[in-house]
C-alpha positions as a printed Julia matrix, in Angstrom:
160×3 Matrix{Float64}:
 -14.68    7.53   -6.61
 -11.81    9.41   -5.51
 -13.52    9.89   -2.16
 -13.43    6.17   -1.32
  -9.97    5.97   -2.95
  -8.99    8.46   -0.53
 -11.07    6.78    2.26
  -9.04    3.38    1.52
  -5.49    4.97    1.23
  -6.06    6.65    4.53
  -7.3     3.53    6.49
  -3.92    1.52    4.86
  -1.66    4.24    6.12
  -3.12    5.06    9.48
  -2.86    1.09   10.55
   0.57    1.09    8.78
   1.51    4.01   11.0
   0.28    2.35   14.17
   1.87   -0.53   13.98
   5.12    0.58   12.46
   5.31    3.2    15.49
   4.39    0.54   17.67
   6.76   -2.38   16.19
   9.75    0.37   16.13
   9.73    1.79   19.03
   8.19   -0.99   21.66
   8.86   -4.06   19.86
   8.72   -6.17   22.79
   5.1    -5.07   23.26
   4.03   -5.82   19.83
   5.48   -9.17   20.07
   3.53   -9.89   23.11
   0.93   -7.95   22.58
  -0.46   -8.87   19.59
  -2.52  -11.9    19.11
  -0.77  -14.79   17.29
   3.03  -13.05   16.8
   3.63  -14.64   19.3
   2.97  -17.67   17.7
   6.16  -17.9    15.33
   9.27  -17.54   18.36
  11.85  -16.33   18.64
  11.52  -12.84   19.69
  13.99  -10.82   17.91
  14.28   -6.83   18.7
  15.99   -6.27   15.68
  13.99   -7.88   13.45
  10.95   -5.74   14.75
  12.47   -2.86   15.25
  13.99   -3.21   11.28
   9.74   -4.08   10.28
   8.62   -1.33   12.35
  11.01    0.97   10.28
   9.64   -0.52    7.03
   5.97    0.09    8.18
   6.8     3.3     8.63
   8.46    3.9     5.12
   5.28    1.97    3.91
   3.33    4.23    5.93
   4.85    7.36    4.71
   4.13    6.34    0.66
   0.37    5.5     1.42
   0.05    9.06    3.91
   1.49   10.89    0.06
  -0.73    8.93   -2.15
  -3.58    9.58   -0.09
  -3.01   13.1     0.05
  -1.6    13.99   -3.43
  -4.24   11.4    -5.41
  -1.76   11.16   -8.35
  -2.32    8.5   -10.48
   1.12    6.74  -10.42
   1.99    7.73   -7.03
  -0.78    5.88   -5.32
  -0.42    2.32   -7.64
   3.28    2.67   -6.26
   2.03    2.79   -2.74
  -0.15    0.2    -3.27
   1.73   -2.36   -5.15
   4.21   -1.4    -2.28
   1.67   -2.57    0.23
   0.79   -5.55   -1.56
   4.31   -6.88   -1.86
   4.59   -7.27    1.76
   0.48   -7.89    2.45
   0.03  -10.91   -0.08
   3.22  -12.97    1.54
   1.87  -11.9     4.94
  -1.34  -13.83    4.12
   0.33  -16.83    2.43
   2.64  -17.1     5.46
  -0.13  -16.65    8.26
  -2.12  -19.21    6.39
   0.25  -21.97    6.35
   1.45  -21.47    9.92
  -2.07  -21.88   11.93
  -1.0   -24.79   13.66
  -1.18  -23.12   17.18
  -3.58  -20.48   16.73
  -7.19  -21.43   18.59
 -10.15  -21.76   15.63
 -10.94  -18.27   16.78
  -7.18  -16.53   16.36
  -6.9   -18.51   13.37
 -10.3   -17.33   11.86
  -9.83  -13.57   12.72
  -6.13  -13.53   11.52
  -7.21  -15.02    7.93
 -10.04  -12.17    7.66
  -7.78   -9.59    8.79
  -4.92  -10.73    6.49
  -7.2   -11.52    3.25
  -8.72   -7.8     4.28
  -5.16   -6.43    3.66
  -4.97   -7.96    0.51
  -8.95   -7.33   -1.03
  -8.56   -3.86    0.18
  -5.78   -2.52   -2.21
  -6.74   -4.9    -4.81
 -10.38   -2.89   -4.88
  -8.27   -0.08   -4.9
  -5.99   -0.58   -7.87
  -8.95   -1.3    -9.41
 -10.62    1.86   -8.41
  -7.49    3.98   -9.26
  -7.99    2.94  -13.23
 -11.36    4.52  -13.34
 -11.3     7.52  -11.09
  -9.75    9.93  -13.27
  -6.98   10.97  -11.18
  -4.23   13.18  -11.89
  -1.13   11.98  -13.75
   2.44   13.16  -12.67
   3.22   16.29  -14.94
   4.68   15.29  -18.41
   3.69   12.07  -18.71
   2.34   10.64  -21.17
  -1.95   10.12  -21.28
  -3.3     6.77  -21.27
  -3.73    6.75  -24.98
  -0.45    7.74  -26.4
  -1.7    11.01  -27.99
  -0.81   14.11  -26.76
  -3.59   15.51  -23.71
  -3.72   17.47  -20.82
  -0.71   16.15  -18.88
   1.92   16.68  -21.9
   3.16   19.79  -22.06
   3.55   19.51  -25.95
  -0.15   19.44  -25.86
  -2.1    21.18  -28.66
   1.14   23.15  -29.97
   3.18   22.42  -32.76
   6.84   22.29  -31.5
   8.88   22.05  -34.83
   8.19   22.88  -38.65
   6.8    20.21  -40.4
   8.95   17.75  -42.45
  10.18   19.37  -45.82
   8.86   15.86  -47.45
């Protein structure tokens, strides 16, 4: 499981790297570029330089989660990616008006995709097992592996 977990994480961060790089530093040819961003004028360099800067923070998180695998670390990255994928969707959805059947049909898979994708994640993140972030707490409450205080008494039981 932690294999496709892995898999998944990478493919999110390598597209969020592309475009972010792409969107920061040649916004102009990502508005232009891209089918259907067009679609929503004006053209603003700020704006898509300020996304492509945010991709690339977005980018950064998923690049750690894959690589690290810790349990909280990579359902922050996600959620992360989900707070801006879900809204992309919604908006893409109800702005199709001048997209041709085919633009609109590919965007909607492509933007759904973004959102399915973590989604199977999350959910694959609960059963593989993974690491949790030193100290914390186990999933059960009672002291295991993760909790330093784990297996050792650390103060003289109650005179009572």
């Amino acid at each position: 499981m932690t294999t496709m977990l892995r898999a998944g994480l990478v493919l999110l961060a390598a597209v969020e790297w592309v475009l972010g790089l792409w969107t920061a530093f040649l916004p102009r040819s990502f508005y232009e570029d891209v089918p259907t961003v067009d679609l929503t004028p004006p053209f603003s360099e700020h704006l898509m330089r300020d996304v492509g800067g945010a991709t690339l923070g977005l980018a950064i998180a998923l690049t750690a989660a894959a690589i690290w695998l810790e349990r909280r670390l990579v359902v922050v990255a996600l959620l992360a990616y989900l707070a801006f994928a879900l809204p992309h969707l919604v908006f893409h959805v109800a702005h199709l008006e001048h997209a041709t059947p085919l633009e609109a049909t590919v965007l909607v898979a492509l933007q759904a995709g973004a959102v399915v994708l973590p989604l199977a994640l999350l959910a694959i993140t609960r059963r593989a097992g993974l690491p949790r972030a030193p100290g914390s707490p186990p999933a059960s409450g009672s002291p295991g592996p993760a909790s330093p205080a784990a297996g050792r008494r650390t103060s003289s039981p109650s005179p009572r």
